[in-house]
N, C-alpha and C positions, 0 to 999 in steps of 0.2 A: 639475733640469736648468738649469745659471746660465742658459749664453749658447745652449740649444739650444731652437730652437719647431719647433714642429708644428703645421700646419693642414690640417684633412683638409675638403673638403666637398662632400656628395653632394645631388642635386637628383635623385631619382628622376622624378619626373613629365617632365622635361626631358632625362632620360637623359644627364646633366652628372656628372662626377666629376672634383672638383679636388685632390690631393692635392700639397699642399705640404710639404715639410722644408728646414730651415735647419739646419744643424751647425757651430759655431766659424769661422765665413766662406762657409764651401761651403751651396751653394744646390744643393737637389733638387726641382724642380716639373713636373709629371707632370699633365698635363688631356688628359681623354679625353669628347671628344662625339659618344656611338654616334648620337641622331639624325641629324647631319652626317655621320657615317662619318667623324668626325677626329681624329686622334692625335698630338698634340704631348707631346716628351718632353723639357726640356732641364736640361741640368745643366753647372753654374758652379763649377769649382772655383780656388778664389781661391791656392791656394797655390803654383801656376804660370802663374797667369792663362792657364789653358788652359780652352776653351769648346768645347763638344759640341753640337750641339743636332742634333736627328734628328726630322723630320716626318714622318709617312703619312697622305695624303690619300686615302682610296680614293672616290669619284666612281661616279655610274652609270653610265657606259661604258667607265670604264677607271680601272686601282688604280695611284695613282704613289706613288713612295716615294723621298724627297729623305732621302740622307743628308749631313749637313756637320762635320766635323772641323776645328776650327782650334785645331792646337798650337802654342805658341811659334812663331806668326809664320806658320806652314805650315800653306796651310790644301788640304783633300782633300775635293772633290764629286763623288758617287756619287749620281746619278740612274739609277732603273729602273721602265719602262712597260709597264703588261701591258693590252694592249686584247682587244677580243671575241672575236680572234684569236689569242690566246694569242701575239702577238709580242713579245719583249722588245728594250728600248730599255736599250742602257750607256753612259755617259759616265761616266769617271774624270778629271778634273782635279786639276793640283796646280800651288803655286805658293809658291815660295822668300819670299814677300813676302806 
């Protein structure tokens, strides 16, 4: 694999899992920390310089979940709150710039 790595790495005692890919410019990196309850997912692809990046932080009183899209300039924020309540919070933004 010339220009392709892989990095995968787990910490069991720590309940950490890093898994990293790179492929021909595109960046795939994926860390997940169940002791935190945190979920970070994000991914770069370089061949329209469009960036994705997607959060889930779930939290002891409530699970929030941050999505963000930014395509070619336009970017889309999707936030949603689930509290003890089971009420949900939506915000959708977008923005030409």
């Amino acid at each position: 694999m010339d220009t392709k790595m892989f990095l995968t790495q787990t910490n069991m005692a720590a309940n950490v899992f890093l898994t990293q890919t790179n492929m021909d410019a595109k960046m795939f990196l994926t860390q997940t920390n169940m002791a935190a309850n945190v979920f970070l997912t994000q991914t770069n692809m370089d061949a329209n310089a469009n960036m994705f990046l997607t959060q889930t932080n779930m939290d002891a009183n409530a699970n929030m979940f941050l999505i963000q899209t930014n395509m070619d300039a336009n970017v889309f924020l999707t936030k949603q709150t689930w509290n003890d309540k089971q009420t949900t919070q939506y915000e959708h933004l977008y923005s030409p710039y």
